[in-house]
N, C-alpha and C positions, 0 to 999 in steps of 0.2 A: 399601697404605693410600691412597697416591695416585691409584690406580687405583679405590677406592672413591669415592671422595669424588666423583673426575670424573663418575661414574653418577650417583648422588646429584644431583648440580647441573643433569646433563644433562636427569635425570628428571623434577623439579623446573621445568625450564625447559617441556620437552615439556606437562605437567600446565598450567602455567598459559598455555603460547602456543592449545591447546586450548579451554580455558577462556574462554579473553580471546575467542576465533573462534566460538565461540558465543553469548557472551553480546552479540557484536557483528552475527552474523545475528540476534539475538531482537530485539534493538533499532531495527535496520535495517529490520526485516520488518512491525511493529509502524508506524513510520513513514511507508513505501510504501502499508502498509492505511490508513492518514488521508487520508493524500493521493489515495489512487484515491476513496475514501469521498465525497471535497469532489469530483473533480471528476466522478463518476458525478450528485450532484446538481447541478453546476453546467449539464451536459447538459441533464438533467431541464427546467430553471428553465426554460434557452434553449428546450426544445420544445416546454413549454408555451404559454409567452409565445407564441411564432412562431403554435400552433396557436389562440391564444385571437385571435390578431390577423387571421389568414386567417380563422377563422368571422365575426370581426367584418365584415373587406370584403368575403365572398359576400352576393349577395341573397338574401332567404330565400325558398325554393320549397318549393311543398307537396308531400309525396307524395300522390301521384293512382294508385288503380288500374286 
């Protein structure tokens, strides 16, 4: 009887420390994609800006063939 129960509890245990480790990669993974999300466009912002600022200091030249 003692020896049931112990399985039971152990099982139980296994079942939820599983459970808790996935729902805690799902949430974690979920997170990481925001955050890569912001800083893929924060990139973006920075290379626009930069590229809109360099066209602005070239002088403009024509193409000539």
């Amino acid at each position: 009887m003692r020896r049931k129960a112990l399985m039971v509890v152990l099982a139980i245990g296994a079942v939820a420390g599983f459970a808790s480790g996935i729902w805690g990669c799902r949430h974690h993974r979920e997170d990481r994609r925001q955050a890569f999300e912001d800083h893929v466009a924060d990139v973006c912002t920075r290379a626009a800006e930069r590229a809109r600022g360099e066209r602005n200091d070239r002088p403009h030249v024509e193409n000539r063939p």
